[in-house]
VOKETI-687321 format. One record per residue (C-alpha): residue number from 1; residue in one letter; chain; x, y, z. Coordinates in steps of 0.25 Angstrom, whole numbers, plus 5000, padded with zeros to 4 digits. Example, Ala and Ser with C-alpha at 12.3 -4.5 7.8 and 13.67 -1.06 7.14 Angstrom:
# residues 2
num: 1 residuo: a cadena: A east: 5049 north: 4982 up: 5031
num: 2 residuo: s cadena: A east: 5055 north: 4996 up: 5029
END
This chain:
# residues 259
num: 1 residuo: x cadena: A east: 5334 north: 5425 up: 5609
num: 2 residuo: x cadena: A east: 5341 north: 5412 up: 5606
num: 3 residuo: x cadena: A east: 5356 north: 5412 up: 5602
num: 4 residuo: x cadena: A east: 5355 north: 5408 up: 5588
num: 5 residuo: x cadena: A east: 5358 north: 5392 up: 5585
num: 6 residuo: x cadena: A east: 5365 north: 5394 up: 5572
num: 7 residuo: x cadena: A east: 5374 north: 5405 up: 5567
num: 8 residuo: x cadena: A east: 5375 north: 5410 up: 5552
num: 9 residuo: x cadena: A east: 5388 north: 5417 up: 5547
num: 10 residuo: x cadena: A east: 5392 north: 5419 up: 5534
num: 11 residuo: x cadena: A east: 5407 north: 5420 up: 5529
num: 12 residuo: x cadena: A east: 5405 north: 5423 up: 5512
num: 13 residuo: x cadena: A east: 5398 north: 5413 up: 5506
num: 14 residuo: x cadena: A east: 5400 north: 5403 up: 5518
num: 15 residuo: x cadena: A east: 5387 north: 5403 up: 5528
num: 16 residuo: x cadena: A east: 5394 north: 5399 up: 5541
num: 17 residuo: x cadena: A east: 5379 north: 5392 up: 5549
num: 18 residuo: x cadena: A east: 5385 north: 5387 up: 5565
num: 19 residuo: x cadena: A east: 5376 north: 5381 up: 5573
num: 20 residuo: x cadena: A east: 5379 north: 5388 up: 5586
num: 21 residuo: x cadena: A east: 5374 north: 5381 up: 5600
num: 22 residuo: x cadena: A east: 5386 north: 5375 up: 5603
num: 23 residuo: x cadena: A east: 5383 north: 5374 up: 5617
num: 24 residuo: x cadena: A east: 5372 north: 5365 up: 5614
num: 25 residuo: x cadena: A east: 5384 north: 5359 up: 5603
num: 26 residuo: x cadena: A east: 5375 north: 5364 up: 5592
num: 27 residuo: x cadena: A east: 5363 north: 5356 up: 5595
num: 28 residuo: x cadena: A east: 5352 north: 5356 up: 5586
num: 29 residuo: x cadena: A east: 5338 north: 5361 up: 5590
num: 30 residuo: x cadena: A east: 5325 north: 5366 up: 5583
num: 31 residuo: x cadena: A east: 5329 north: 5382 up: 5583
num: 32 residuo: x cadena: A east: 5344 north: 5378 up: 5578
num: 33 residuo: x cadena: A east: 5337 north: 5368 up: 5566
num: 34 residuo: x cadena: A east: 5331 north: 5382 up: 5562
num: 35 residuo: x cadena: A east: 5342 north: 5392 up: 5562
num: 36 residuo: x cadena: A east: 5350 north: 5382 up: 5557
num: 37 residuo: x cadena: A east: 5340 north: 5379 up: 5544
num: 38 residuo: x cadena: A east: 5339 north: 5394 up: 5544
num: 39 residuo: x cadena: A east: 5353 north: 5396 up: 5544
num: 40 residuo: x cadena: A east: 5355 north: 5387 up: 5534
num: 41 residuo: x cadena: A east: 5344 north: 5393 up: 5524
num: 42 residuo: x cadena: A east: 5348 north: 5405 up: 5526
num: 43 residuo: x cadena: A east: 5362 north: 5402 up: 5521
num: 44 residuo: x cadena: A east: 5357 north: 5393 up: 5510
num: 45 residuo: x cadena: A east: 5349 north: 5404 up: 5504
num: 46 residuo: x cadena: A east: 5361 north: 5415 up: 5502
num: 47 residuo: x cadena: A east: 5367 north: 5415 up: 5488
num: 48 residuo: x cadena: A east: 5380 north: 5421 up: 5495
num: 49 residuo: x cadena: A east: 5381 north: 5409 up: 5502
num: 50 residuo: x cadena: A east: 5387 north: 5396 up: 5497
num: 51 residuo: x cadena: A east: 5392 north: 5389 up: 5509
num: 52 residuo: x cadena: A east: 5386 north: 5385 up: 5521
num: 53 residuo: x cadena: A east: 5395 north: 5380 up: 5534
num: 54 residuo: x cadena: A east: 5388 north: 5375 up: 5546
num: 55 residuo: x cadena: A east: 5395 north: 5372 up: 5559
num: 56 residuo: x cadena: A east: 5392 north: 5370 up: 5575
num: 57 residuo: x cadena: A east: 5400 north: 5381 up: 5584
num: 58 residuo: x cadena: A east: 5406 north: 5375 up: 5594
num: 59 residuo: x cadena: A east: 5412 north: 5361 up: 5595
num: 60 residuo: x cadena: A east: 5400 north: 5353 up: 5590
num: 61 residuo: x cadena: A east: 5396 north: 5355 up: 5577
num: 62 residuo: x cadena: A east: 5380 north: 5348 up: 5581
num: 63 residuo: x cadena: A east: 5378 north: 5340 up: 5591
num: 64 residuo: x cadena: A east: 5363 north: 5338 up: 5585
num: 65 residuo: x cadena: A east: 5350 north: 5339 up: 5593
num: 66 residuo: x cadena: A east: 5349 north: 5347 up: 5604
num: 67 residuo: x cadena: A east: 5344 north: 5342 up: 5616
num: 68 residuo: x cadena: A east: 5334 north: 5352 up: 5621
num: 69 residuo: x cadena: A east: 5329 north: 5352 up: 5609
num: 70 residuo: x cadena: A east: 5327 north: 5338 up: 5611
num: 71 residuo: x cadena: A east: 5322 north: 5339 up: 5623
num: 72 residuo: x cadena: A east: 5310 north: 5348 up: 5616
num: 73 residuo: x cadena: A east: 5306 north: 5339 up: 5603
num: 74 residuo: x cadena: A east: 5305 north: 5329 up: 5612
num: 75 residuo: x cadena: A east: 5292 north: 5336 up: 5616
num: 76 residuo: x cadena: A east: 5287 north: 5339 up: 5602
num: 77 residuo: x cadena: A east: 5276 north: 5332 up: 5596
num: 78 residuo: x cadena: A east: 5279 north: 5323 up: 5584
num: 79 residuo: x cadena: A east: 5273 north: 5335 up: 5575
num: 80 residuo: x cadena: A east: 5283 north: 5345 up: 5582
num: 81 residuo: x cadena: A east: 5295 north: 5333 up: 5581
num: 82 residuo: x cadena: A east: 5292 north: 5334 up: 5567
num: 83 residuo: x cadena: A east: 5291 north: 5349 up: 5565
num: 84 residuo: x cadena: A east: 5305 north: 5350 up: 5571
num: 85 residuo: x cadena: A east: 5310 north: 5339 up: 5562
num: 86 residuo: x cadena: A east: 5305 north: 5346 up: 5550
num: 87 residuo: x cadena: A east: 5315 north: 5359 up: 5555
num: 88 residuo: x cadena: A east: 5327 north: 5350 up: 5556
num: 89 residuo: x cadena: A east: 5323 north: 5344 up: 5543
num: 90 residuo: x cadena: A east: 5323 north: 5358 up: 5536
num: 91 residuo: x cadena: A east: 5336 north: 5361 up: 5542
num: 92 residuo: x cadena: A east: 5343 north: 5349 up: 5536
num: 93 residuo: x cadena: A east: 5336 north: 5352 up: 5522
num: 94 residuo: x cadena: A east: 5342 north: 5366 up: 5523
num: 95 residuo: x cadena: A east: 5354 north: 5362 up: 5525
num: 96 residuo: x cadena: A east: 5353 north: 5350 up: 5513
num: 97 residuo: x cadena: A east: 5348 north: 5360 up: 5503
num: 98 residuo: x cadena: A east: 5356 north: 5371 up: 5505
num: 99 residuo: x cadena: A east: 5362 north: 5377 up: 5492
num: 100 residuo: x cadena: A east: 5375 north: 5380 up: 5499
num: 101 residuo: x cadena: A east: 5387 north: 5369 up: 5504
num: 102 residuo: x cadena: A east: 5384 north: 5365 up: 5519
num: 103 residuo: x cadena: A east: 5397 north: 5362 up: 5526
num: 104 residuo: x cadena: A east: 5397 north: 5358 up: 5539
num: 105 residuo: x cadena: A east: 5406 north: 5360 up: 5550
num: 106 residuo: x cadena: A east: 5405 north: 5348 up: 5562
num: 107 residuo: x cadena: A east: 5415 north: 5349 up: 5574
num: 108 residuo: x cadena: A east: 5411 north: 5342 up: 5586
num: 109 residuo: x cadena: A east: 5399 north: 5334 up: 5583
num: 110 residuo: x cadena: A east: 5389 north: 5333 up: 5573
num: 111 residuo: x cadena: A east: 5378 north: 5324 up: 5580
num: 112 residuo: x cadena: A east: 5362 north: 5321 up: 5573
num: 113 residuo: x cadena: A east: 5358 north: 5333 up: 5570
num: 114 residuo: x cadena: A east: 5373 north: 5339 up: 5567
num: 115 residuo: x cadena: A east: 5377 north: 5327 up: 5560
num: 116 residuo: x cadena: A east: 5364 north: 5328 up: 5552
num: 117 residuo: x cadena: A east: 5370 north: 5342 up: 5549
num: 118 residuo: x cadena: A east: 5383 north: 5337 up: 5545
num: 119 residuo: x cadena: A east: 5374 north: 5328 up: 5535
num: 120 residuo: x cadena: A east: 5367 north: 5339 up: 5529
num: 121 residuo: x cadena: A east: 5380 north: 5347 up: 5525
num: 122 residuo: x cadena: A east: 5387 north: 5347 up: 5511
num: 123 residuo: x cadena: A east: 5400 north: 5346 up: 5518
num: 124 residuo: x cadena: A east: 5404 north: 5341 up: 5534
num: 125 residuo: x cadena: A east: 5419 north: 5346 up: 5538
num: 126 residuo: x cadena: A east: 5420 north: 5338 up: 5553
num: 127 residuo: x cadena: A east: 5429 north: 5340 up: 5562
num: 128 residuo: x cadena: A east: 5437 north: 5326 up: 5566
num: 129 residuo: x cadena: A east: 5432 north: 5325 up: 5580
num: 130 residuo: x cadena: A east: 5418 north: 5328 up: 5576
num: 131 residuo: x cadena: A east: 5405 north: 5316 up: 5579
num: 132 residuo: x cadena: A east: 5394 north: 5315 up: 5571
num: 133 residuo: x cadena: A east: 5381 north: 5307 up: 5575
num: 134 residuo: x cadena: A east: 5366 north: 5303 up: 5571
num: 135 residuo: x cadena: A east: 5363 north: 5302 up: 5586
num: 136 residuo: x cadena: A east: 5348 north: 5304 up: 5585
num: 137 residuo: x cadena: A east: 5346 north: 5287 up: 5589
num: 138 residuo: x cadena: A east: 5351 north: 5288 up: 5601
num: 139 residuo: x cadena: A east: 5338 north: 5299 up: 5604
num: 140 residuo: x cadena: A east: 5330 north: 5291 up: 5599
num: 141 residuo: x cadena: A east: 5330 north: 5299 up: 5585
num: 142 residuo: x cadena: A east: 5333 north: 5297 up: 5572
num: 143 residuo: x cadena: A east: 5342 north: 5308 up: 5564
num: 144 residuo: x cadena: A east: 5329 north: 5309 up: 5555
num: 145 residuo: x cadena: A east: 5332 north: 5323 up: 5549
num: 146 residuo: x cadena: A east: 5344 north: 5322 up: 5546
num: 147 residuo: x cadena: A east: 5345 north: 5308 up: 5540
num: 148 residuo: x cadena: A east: 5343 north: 5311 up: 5524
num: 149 residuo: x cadena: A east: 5356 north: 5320 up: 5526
num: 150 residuo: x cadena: A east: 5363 north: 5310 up: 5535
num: 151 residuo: x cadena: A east: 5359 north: 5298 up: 5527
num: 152 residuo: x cadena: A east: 5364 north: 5305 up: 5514
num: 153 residuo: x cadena: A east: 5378 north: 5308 up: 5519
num: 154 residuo: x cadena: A east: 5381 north: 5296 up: 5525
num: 155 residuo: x cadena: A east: 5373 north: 5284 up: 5519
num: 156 residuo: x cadena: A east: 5362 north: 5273 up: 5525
num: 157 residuo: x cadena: A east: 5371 north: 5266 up: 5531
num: 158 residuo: x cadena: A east: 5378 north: 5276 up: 5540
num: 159 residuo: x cadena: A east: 5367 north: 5282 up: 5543
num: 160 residuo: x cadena: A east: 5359 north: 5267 up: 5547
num: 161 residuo: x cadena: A east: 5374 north: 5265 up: 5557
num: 162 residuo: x cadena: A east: 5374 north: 5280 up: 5563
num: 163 residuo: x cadena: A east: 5360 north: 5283 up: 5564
num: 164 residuo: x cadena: A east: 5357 north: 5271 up: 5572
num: 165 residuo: x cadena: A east: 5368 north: 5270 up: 5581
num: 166 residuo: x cadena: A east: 5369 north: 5285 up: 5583
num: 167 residuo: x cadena: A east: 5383 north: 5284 up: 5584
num: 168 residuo: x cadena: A east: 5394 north: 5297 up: 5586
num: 169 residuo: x cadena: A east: 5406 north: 5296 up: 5574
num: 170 residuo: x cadena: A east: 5418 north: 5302 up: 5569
num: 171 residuo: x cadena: A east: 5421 north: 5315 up: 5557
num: 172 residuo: x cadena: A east: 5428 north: 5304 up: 5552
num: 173 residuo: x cadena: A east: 5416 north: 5294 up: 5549
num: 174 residuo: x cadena: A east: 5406 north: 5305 up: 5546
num: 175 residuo: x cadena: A east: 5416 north: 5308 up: 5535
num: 176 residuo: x cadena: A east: 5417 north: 5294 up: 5532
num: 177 residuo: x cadena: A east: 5402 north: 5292 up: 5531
num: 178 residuo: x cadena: A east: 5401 north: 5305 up: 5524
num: 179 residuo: x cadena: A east: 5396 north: 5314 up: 5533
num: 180 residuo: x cadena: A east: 5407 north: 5322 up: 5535
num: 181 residuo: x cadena: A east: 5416 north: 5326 up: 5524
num: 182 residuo: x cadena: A east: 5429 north: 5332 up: 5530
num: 183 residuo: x cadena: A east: 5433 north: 5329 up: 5544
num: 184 residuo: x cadena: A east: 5445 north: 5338 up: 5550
num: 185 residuo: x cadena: A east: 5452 north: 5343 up: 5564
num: 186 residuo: x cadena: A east: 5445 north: 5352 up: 5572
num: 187 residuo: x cadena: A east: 5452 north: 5363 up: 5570
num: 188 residuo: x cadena: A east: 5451 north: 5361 up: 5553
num: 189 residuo: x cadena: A east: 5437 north: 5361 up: 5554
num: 190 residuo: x cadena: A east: 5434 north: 5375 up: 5550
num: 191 residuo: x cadena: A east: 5445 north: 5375 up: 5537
num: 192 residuo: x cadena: A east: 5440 north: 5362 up: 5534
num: 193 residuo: x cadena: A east: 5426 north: 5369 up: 5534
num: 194 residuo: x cadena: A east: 5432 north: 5382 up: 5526
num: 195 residuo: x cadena: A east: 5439 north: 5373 up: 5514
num: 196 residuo: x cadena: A east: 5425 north: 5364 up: 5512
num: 197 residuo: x cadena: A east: 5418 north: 5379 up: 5511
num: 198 residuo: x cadena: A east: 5428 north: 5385 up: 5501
num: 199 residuo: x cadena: A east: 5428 north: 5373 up: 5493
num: 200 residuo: x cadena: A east: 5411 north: 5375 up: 5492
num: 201 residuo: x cadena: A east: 5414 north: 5390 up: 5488
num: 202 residuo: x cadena: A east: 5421 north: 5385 up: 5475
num: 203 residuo: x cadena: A east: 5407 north: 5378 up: 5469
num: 204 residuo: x cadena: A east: 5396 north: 5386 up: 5463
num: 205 residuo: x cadena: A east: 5385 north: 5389 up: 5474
num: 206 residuo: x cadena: A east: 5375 north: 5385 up: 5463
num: 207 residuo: x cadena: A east: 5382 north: 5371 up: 5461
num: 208 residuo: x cadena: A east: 5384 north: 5366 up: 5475
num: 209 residuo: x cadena: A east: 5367 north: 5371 up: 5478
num: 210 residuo: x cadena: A east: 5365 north: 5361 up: 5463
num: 211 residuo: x cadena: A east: 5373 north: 5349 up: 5469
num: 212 residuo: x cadena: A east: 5368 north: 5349 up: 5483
num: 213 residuo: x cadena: A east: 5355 north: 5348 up: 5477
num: 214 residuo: x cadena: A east: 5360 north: 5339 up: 5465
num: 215 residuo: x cadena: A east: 5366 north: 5330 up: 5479
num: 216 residuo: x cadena: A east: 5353 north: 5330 up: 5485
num: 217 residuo: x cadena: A east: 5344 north: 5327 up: 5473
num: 218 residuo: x cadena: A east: 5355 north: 5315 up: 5468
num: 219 residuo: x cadena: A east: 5354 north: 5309 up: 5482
num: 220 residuo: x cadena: A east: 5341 north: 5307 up: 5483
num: 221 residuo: x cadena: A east: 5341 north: 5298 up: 5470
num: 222 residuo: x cadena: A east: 5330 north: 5304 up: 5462
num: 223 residuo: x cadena: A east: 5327 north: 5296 up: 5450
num: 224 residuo: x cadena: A east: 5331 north: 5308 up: 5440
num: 225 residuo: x cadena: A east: 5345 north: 5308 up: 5444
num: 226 residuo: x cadena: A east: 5351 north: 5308 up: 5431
num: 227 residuo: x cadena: A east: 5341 north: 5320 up: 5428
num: 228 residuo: x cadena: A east: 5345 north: 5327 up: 5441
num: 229 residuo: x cadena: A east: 5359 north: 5324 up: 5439
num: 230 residuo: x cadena: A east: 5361 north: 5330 up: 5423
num: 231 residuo: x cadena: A east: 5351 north: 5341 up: 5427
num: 232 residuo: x cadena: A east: 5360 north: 5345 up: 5438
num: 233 residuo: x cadena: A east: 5371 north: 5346 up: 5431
num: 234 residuo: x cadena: A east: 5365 north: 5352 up: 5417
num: 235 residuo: x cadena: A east: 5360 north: 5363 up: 5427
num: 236 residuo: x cadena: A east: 5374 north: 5368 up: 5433
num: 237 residuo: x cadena: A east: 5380 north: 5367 up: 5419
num: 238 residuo: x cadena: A east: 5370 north: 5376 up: 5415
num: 239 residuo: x cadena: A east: 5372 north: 5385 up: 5429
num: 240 residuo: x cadena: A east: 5379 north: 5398 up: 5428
num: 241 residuo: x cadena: A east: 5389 north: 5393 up: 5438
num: 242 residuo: x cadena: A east: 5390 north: 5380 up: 5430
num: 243 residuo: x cadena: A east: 5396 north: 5389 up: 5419
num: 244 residuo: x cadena: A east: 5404 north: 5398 up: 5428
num: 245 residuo: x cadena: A east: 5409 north: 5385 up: 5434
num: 246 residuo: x cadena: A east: 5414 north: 5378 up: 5420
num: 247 residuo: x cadena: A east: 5420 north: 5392 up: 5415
num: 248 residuo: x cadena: A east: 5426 north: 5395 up: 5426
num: 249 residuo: x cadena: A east: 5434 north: 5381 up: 5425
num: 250 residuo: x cadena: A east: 5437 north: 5383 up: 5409
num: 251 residuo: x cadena: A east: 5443 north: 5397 up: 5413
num: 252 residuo: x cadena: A east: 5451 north: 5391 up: 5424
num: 253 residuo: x cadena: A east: 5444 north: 5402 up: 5435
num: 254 residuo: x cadena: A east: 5436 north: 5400 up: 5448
num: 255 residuo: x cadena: A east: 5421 north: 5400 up: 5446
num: 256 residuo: x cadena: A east: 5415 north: 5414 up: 5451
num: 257 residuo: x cadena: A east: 5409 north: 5405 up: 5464
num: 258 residuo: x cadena: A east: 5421 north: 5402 up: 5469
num: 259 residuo: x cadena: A east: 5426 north: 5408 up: 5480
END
């Protein structure tokens, strides 16, 4: 049998999910989109877990499309193309629509595909050597899949400069543009990782599902957003944790979800 392309450990509530080719510096082919998607879901669908973290062993975090598996699309009939396209697109809906907080963990590189991963995540801890690119132009591609998440995180007009040119930049612009949230050495990379996880396990598990859906239904600028916004709202006041969450404050106690 194949080695497995992606490891599943769990520590507690923390789902650990490392994407482990790193002799191929965690490229990305059509069997890892599926353990990966599979990993994912699998995580997302277990009460006891509230927190995802997802990293590349090795010293590259992604360094996007594989190349053999280049090599072998290239071959595929547009209805095949389309197929695979449709796999990489349910992997990057996982991800968005997962319940639990998604921090990613980029060292090395996070190129197309790994960049799209860093913009599908809640929270982006990098390293301050690490390069981030949307490469796919200078294939001959476009970083179709992975735009909406891309686009959201870093506006239209990032997007129309690093798109187009293709272009490797710093941790320090991705965080600039967005992208990236903390950047810190190396060797702070993990504890820099661990602090953002322990400051998710302070929030109610049911609140950060409801604003990660409330994020991705005010993003889209629906015509009902004052409905959607009071609604919101109305319903976590009215939650069991939204009452745990206001008492515990008026008795001066941690809530019984924080760890």
């Amino acid at each position: 049998m194949p080695e497995p392309r992606v490891a599943l450990s769990l520590d507690g509530p923390v789902a650990h999910i490392v994407l482990a080719r790193p002799e191929a510096r965690n490229a990305i082919d059509g069997p890892m989109v599926r353990e990966l998607r599979q990993a994912i879901a699998a995580a997302s669908a277990r009460e006891d877990i509230r927190v995802i973290v997802l990293a590349g062993r090795g010293p590259v975090f992604c360094a996007g499309a594989d190349v053999d598996w280049m090599k072998t699309v290239a071959g595929f009939s547009f209805k095949d193309n389309l197929a695979d396209a449709g796999e990489l697109a349910e992997l990057f809906e996982t991800i968005d629509q997962s319940p639990k907080g998604v921090v990613a963990c980029v060292q090395g590189a996070a190129l197309g595909g790994g960049a799209g991963l860093a913009a599908v995540a809640d929270i982006v801890v990098a390293e301050d050597g690490a390069r981030f690119a949307f490469s796919e132009v200078r294939l001959g591609l476009v970083p179709g899949v992975i735009s909406p998440y891309v686009v959201r995180k870093i506006g239209v007009s990032a997007a129309r400069e690093l798109f187009l040119t293709g272009e490797r930049f710093s941790a320090a612009r991705a965080q600039a543009l967005g992208l990236v949230h903390r950047v810190v050495a190396l060797d702070q990379l993990d504890a820099a990782v661990d602090e953002r996880v322990t400051e998710l396990l302070q929030a109610a598990p049911g609140a950060v599902a409801a604003a990660k859906t409330l994020i991705r239904r005010v993003s889209a600028r629906p015509e009902r957003i004052r409905e959607l916004t009071t609604e919101a709202i109305a319903e976590r006041r009215a939650s069991a944790e939204g009452r745990e969450g206001l008492t515990a404050f008026l008795e001066k106690r941690k809530p019984d979800w924080a760890e």
